[in-house]
DOSE-396786 format. One record per residue (C-alpha): residue number from 1; residue in one letter; x, y, z. Coordinates in steps of 0.02 Angstrom, whole numbers, padded with zeros to 5 digits. Last residue first. Layout:
BEGIN
+-----+------+--------+--------+--------+
: pos : code :      X :      Y :      Z :
+-----+------+--------+--------+--------+
: NUM :    a :      X :      Y :      Z :
...
+-----+------+--------+--------+--------+
//
This chain:
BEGIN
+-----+------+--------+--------+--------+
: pos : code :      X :      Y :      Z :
+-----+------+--------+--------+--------+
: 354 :    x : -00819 :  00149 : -00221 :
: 353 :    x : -00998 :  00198 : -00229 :
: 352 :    x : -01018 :  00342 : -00120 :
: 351 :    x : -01129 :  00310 :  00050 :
: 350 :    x : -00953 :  00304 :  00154 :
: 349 :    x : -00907 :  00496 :  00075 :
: 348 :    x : -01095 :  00540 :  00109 :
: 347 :    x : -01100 :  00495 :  00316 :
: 346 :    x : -00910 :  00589 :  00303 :
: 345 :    x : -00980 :  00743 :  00253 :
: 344 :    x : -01124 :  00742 :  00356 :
: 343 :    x : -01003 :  00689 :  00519 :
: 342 :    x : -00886 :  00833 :  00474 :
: 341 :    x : -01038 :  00970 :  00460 :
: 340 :    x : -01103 :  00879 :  00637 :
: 339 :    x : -00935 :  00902 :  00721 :
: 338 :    x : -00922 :  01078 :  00641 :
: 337 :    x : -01090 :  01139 :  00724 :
: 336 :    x : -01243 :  01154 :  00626 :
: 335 :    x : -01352 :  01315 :  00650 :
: 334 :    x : -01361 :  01385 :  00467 :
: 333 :    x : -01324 :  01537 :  00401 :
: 332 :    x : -01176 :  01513 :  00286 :
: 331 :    x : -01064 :  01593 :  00420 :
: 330 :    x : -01158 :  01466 :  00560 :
: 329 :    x : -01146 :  01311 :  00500 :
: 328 :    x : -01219 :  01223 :  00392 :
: 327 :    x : -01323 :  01059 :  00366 :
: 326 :    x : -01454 :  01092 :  00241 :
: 325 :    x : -01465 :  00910 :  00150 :
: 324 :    x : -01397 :  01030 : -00020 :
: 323 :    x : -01238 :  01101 :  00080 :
: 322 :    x : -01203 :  00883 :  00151 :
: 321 :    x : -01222 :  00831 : -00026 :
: 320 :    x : -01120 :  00962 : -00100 :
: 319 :    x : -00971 :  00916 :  00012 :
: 318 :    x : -00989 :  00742 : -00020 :
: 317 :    x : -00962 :  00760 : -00211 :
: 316 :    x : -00827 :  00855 : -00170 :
: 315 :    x : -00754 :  00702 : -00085 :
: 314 :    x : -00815 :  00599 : -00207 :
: 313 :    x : -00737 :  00690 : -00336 :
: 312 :    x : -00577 :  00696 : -00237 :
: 311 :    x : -00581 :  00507 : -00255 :
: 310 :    x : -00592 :  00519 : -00461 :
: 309 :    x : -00437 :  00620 : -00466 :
: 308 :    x : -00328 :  00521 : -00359 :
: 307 :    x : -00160 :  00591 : -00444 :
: 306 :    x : -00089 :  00653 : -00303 :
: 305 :    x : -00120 :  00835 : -00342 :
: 304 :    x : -00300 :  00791 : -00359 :
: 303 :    x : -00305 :  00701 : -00183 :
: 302 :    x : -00220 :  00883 : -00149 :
: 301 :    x : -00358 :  00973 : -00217 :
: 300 :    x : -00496 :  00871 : -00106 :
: 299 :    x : -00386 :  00905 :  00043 :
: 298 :    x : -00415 :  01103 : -00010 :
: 297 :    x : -00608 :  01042 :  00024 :
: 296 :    x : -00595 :  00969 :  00165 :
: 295 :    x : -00510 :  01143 :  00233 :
: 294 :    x : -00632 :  01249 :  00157 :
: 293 :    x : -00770 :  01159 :  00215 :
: 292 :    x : -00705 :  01167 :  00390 :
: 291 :    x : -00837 :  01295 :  00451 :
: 290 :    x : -00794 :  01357 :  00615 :
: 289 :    x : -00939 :  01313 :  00757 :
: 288 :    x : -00838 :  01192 :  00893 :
: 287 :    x : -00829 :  01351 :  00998 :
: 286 :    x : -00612 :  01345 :  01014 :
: 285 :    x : -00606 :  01501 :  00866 :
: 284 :    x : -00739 :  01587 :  00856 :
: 283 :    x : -00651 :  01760 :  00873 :
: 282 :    x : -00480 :  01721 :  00794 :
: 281 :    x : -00555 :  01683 :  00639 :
: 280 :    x : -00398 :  01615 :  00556 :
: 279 :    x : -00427 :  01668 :  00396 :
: 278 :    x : -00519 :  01595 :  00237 :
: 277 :    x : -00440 :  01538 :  00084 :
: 276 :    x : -00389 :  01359 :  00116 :
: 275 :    x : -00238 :  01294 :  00115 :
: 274 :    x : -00127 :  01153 :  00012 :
: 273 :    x :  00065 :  01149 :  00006 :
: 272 :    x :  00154 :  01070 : -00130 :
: 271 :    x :  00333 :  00948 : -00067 :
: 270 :    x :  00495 :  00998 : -00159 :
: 269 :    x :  00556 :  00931 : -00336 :
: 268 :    x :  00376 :  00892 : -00407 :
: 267 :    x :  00425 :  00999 : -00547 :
: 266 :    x :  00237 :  01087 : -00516 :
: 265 :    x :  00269 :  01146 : -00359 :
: 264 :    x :  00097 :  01197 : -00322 :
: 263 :    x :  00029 :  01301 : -00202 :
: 262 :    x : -00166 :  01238 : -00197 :
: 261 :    x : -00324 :  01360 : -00140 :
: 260 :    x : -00467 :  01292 : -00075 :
: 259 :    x : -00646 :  01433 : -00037 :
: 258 :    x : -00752 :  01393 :  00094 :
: 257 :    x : -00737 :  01523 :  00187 :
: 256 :    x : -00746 :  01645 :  00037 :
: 255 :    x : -00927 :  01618 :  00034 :
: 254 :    x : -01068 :  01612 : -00094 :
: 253 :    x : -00989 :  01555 : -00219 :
: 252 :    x : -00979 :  01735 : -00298 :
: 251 :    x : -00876 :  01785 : -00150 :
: 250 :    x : -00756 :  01637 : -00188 :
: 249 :    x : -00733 :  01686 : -00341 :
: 248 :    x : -00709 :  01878 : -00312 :
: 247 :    x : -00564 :  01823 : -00184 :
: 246 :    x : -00494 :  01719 : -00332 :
: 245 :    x : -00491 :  01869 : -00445 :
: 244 :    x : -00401 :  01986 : -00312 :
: 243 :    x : -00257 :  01851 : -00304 :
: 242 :    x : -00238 :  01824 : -00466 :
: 241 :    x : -00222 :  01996 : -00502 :
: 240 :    x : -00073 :  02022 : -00405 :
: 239 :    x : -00027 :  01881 : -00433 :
: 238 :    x : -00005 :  01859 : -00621 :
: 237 :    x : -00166 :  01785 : -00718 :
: 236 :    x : -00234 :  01632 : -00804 :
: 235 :    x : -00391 :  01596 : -00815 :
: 234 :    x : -00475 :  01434 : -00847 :
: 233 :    x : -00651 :  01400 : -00894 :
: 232 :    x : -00749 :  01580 : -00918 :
: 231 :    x : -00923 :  01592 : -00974 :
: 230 :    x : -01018 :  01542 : -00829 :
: 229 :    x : -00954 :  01703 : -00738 :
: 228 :    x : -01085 :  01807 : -00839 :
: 227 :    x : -01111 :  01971 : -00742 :
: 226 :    x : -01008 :  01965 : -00581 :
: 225 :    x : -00844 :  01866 : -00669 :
: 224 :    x : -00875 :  01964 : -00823 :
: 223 :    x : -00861 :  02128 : -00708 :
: 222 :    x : -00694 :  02066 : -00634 :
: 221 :    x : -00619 :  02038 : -00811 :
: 220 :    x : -00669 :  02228 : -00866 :
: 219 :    x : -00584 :  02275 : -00743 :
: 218 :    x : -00436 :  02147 : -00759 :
: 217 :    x : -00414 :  02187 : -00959 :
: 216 :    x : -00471 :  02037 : -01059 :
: 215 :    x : -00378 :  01922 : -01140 :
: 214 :    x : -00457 :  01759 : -01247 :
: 213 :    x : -00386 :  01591 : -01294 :
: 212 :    x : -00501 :  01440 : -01344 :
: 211 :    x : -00390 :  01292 : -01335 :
: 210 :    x : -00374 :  01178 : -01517 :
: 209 :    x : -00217 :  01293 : -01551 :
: 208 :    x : -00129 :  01245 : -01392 :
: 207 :    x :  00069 :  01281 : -01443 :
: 206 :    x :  00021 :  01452 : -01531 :
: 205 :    x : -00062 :  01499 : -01349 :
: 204 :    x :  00106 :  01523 : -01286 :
: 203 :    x :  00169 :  01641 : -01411 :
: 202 :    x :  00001 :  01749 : -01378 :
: 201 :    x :  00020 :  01721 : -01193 :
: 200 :    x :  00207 :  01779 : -01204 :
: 199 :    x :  00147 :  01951 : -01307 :
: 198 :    x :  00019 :  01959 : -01182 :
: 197 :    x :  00129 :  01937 : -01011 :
: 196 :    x :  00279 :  02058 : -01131 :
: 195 :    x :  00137 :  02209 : -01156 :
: 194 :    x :  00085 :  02183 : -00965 :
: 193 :    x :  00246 :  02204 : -00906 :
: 192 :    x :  00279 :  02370 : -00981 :
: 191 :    x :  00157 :  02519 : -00998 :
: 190 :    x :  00024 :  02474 : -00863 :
: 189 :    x : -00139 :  02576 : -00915 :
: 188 :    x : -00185 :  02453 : -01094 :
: 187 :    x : -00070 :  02330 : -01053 :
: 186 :    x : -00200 :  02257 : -00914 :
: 185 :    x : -00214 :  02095 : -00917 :
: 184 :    x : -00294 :  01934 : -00874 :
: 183 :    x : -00290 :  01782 : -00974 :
: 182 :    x : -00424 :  01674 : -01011 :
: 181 :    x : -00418 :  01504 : -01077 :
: 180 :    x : -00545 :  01383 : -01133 :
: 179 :    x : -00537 :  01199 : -01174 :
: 178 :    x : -00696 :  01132 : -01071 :
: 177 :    x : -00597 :  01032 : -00952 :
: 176 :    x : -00440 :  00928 : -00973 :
: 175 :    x : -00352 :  01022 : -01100 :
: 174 :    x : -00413 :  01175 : -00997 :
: 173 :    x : -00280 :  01101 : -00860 :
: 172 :    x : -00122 :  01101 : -01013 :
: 171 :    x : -00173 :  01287 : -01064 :
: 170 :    x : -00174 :  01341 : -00873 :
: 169 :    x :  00012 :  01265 : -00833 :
: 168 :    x :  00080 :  01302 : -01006 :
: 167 :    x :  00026 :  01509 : -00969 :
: 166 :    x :  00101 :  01481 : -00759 :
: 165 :    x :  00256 :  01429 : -00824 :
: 164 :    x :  00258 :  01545 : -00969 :
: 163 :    x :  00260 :  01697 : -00843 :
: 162 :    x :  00380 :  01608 : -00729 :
: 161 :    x :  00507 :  01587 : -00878 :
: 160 :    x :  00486 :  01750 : -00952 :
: 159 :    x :  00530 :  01838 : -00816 :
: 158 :    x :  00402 :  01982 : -00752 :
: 157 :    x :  00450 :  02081 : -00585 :
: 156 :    x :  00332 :  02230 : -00507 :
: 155 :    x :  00446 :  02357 : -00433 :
: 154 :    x :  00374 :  02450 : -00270 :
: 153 :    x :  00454 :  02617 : -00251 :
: 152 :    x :  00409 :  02741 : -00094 :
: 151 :    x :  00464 :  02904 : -00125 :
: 150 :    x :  00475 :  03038 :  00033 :
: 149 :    x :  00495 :  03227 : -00027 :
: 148 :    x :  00352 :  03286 :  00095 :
: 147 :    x :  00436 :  03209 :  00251 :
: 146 :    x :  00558 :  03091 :  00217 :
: 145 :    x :  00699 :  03043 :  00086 :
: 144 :    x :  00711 :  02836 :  00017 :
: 143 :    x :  00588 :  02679 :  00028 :
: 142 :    x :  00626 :  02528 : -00081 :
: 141 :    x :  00585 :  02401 : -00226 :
: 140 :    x :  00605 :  02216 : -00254 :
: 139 :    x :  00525 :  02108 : -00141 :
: 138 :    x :  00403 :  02030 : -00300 :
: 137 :    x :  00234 :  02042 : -00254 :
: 136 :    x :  00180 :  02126 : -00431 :
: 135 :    x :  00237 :  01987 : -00513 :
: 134 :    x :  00355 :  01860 : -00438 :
: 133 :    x :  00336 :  01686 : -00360 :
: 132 :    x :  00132 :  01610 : -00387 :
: 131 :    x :  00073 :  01640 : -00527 :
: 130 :    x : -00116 :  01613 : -00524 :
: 129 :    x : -00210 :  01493 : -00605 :
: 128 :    x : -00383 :  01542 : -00578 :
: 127 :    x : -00507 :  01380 : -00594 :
: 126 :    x : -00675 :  01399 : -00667 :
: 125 :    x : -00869 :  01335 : -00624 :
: 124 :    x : -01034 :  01431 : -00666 :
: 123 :    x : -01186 :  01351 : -00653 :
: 122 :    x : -01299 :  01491 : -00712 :
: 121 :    x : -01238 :  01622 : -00579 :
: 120 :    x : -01414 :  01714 : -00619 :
: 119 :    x : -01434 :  01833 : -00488 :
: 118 :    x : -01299 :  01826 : -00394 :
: 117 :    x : -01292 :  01815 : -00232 :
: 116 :    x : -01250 :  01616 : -00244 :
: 115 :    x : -01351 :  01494 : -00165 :
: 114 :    x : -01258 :  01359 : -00085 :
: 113 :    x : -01342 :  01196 : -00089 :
: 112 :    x : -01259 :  01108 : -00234 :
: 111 :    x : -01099 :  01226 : -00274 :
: 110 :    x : -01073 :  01349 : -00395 :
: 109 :    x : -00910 :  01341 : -00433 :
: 108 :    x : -00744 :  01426 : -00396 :
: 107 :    x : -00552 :  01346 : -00386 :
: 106 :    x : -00400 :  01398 : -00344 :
: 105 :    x : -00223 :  01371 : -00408 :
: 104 :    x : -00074 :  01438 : -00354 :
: 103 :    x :  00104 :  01404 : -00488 :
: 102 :    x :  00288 :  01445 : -00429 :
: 101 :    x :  00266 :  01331 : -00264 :
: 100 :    x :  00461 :  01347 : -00252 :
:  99 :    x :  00483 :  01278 : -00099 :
:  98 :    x :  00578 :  01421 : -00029 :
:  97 :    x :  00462 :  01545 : -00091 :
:  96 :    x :  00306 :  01482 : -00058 :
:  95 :    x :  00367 :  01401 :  00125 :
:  94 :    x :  00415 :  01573 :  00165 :
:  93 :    x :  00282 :  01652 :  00118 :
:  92 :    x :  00157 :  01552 :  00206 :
:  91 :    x :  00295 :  01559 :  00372 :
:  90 :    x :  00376 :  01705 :  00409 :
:  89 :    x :  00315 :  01820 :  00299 :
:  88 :    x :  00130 :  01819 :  00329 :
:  87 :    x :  00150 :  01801 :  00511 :
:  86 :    x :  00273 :  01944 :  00492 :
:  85 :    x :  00174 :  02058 :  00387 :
:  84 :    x :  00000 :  02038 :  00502 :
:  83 :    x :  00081 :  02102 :  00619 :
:  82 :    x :  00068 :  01962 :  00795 :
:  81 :    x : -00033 :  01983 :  00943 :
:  80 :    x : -00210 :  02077 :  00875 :
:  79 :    x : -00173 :  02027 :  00698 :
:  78 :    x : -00174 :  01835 :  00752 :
:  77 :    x : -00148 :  01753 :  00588 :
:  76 :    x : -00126 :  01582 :  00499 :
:  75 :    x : -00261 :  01471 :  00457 :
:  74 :    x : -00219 :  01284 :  00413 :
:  73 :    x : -00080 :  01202 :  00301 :
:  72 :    x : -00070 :  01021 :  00220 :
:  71 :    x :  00121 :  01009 :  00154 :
:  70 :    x :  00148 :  00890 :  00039 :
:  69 :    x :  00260 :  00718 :  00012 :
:  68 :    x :  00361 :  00757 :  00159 :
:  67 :    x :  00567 :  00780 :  00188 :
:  66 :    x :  00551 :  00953 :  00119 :
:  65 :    x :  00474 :  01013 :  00282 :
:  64 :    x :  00594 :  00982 :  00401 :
:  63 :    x :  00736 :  01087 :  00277 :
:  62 :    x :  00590 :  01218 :  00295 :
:  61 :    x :  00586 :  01238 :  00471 :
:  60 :    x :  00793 :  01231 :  00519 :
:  59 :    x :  00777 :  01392 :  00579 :
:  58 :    x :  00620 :  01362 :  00670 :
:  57 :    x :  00436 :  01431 :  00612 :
:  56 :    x :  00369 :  01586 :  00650 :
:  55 :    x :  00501 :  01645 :  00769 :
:  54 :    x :  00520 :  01751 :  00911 :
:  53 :    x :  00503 :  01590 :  01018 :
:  52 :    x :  00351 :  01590 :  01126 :
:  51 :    x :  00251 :  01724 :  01044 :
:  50 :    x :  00313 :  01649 :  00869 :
:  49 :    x :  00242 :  01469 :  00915 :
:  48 :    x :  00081 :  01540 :  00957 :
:  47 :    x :  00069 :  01648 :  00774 :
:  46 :    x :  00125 :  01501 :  00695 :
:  45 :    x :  00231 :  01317 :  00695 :
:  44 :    x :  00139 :  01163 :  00797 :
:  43 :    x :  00206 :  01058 :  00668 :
:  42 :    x :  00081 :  00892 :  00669 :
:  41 :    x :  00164 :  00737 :  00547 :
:  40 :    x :  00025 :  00624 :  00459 :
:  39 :    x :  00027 :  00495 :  00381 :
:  38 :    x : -00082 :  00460 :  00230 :
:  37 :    x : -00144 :  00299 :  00166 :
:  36 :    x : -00174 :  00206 :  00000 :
:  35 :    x : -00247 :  00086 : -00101 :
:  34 :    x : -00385 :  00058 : -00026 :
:  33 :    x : -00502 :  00189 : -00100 :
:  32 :    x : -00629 :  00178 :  00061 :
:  31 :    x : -00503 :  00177 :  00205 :
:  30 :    x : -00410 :  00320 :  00086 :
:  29 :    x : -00564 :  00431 :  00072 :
:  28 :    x : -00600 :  00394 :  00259 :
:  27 :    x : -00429 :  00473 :  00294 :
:  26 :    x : -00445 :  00620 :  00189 :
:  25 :    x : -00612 :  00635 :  00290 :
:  24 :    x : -00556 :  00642 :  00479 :
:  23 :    x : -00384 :  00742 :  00409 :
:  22 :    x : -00516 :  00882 :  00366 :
:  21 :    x : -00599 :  00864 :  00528 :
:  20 :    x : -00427 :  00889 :  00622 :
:  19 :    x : -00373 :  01027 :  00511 :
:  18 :    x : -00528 :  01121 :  00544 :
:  17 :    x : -00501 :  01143 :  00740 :
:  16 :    x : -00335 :  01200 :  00743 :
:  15 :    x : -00356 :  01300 :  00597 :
:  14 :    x : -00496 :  01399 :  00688 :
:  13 :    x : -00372 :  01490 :  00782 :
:  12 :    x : -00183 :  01496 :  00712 :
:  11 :    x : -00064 :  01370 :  00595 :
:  10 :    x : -00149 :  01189 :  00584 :
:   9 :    x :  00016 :  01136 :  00488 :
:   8 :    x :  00021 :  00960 :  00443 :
:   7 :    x :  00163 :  00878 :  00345 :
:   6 :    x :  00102 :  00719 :  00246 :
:   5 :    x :  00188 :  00583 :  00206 :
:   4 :    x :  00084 :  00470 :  00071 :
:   3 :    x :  00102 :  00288 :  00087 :
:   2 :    x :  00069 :  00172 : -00043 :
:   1 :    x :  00000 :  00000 :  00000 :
+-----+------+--------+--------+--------+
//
C-alpha cells in the first residue's frame, strides 16, 4: 500500500479545529479507496509558536518540511498579537518561496446547496491559475527621503520563464476541461509588463491551437466574473491579479470560507502545500462552530495533486451533498456545528460507490 507523508500545519485559531476534521475525511477517502494511506506529521509552527520563540517557524523549518510528500496548512494570523506582515512572511511566504510553489491554483463553482448572490450564476465553475513567485509581489523596490519629498518604489518583476510557467500550466488544465483560456491583463494603463505577459500568452497559446484563448483587461475581467461568470473556464493571471480574482470567486460562491487554494510545485522537486482561503477567525475560534469546508475541500485538491482524481470527486461530491441536506454552519447561516458538518460529510463519502 502506498504511503503518502504528509506535513500538517494547523497554523492559528480555527485551523486547529478544521485541520482535524479535514484529516477525519482524507482518511475515510483512503479507508474507502484502498490503495493508500496518509501519515501524518503535526508542526505546531504560527502565530503561538512565534510568541514563545520570536520565530514563525524554526531555523531549520523548511529543511523539516522538504522531507514530506505535501504540506497540508491551516489558518494563519493573530493581527491583535502578531503584524500581520510577519506572520505572513515568516511562514506562508516562506514556505512559497523556498519551496518553489511557482504556480497557485483555486477553484470557484457553484456549489449544490449554496445559493449564490448573484442573480443568475448559471452554473458557473472555473479555476484561476495564479502565478505564484514574482509579479507585482516581488520584494524588489525601496523607501528613500522623508517628510514631503519621501518616495516609496514598489517594482513589479516579469521573467519569461515564470510567466510561461504559469501560461503552459493553465493551457495544459483547460485540455482537461472545457478547453478555454483566459488571461488577465492590463497593457492598456500598465506600460511594460503587461505588453511582454500578452505578447508571451500569444506565443504560448500558438502551442494549444485547439484551446479557446481570450484576454481581457482585469476590470473589465472582474465585471464578467459578476455578470456572466459561466463563461470563463480557466484563467490565467499574475498575482497580483490572481489574487483579487480568486477572492471575487469565492464571494460569488457564496462564501470565501469555503474557498481551496493549492501552491503547487509543479516539478515535483519539493513537497506542494494546500490551504484554504479563509482566515484564522480568531473570534470563534475553540466554539466547535468554524466551518471546515474549506479545509476538506483544499484536501480534495491535494487528492488531485496526487493523482486520485476520481476520489476527490467523491469528496466534493460529499461536500455538495451535506450544503444541499441543509447542514451548515453558522457563516452560511445555518445552525450546525463543525462536528455535525464533518459527520455529514463523512456519512456521504461512506454512502459513495467505491
Amino acid at each position: 500500500m502506498k504511503t503518502y507523508r504528509i506535513a500538517v500545519i494547523p497554523g492559528d485559531g480555527i485551523g486547529k479545529e478544521v485541520v482535524p476534521a479535514a484529516i477525519e475525511v482524507l482518511d475515510k477517502a483512503a479507508q474507502l479507496d484502498g490503495s493508500f494511506e496518509f501519515e501524518w506529521t503535526e508542526f505546531p509552527w504560527g502565530c503561538d509558536y512565534y510568541l514563545e520563540t520570536g520565530k514563525m517557524m524554526p531555523d531549520n523549518g523548511i529543511e523539516t518540511l522538504k522531507g514530506y510528500d505535501q504540506i497540508f496548512l491551516g489558518a494563519v494570523g493573530m493581527p491583535d498579537l502578531v503584524p500581520d506582515h510577519i506572520s505572513l512572511w515568516g511562514l506562508l511566504i516562506k514556505i512559497r518561496r523556498e519551496m518553489k510553489q511557482s504556480i497557485n491554483v483555486r477553484p470557484a463553482k457553484l456549489l449544490q446547496g449554496l445559493p449564490s448572490p448573484l442573480r443568475n450564476p448559471n452554473g458557473f465553475d472555473f479555476v484561476v491559475v495564479r502565478e505564484n513567485s514574482e509579479g507585482e509581489y516581488a520584494e524588489s523596490g525601496g523607501r528613500i527621503h522623508s517628510g514631503q519629498d519621501e518616495v516609496a518604489i514598489q517594482n513589479a518583476i516579469f521573467t519569461r520563464k515564470g510567466t510561461e510557467r504559469a501560461m503552459r500550466y493553465a493551457f495544459e488544465m483547460a485540455k482537461t476541461r472545457r478547453q478555454h483560456v483566459t488571461s488577465a491583463t492590463k497593457s492598456n494603463g500598465i506600460t511594460y509588463s503587461m505588453p511582454f505577459w500578452d505578447e508571451v500568452f500569444s506565443e504560448v497559446g500558438k502551442d494549444y491551437e485547439s484551446i479557446e484563448q481570450v484576454s481581457n483587461h482585469i476590470d473589465a475581467l472582474a465585471a464578467f466574473l459578476v455578470m456572466r461568470p459561466e463563461n470563463f473556464d480557466v484563467i490565467v493571471a499574475s498575482n497580483l491579479f490572481g489574487d483579487i480574482l480568486t477572492d471575487l470567486g469565492g464571494a460569488i460562491m457564496g462564501s470565501i470560507g469555503i474557498a481551496p487554494a493549492a501552491n503547487l510545485n509543479i516539478e515535483r522537486q519539493y513537497p506542494s502545500m494546500f490551504e484554504p482561503v479563509h482566515g484564522s477567525a480568531p473570534d470563534i475560534a475553540g466554539q466547535g462552530i468554524a466551518n471546515p469546508l474549506g479545509q476538506i475541500w483544499t484536501g480534495k485538491m491535494m487528492l488531485d495533486f496526487l493523482g486520485y482524481h476520481e476520489l476527490g470527486t467523491k469528496v466534493l461530491n460529499a461536500i455538495e451533498a451535506t450544503l444541499a441536506e441543509g447542514i451548515k454552519t453558522g457563516d452560511l447561516g445555518g445552525k450546525a456545528t463543525l462536528r455535525d458538518v464533518t459527520d455529514a460529510v463523512l456519512r456521504h463519502l461512506h454512502n459513495a460507490q467505491f
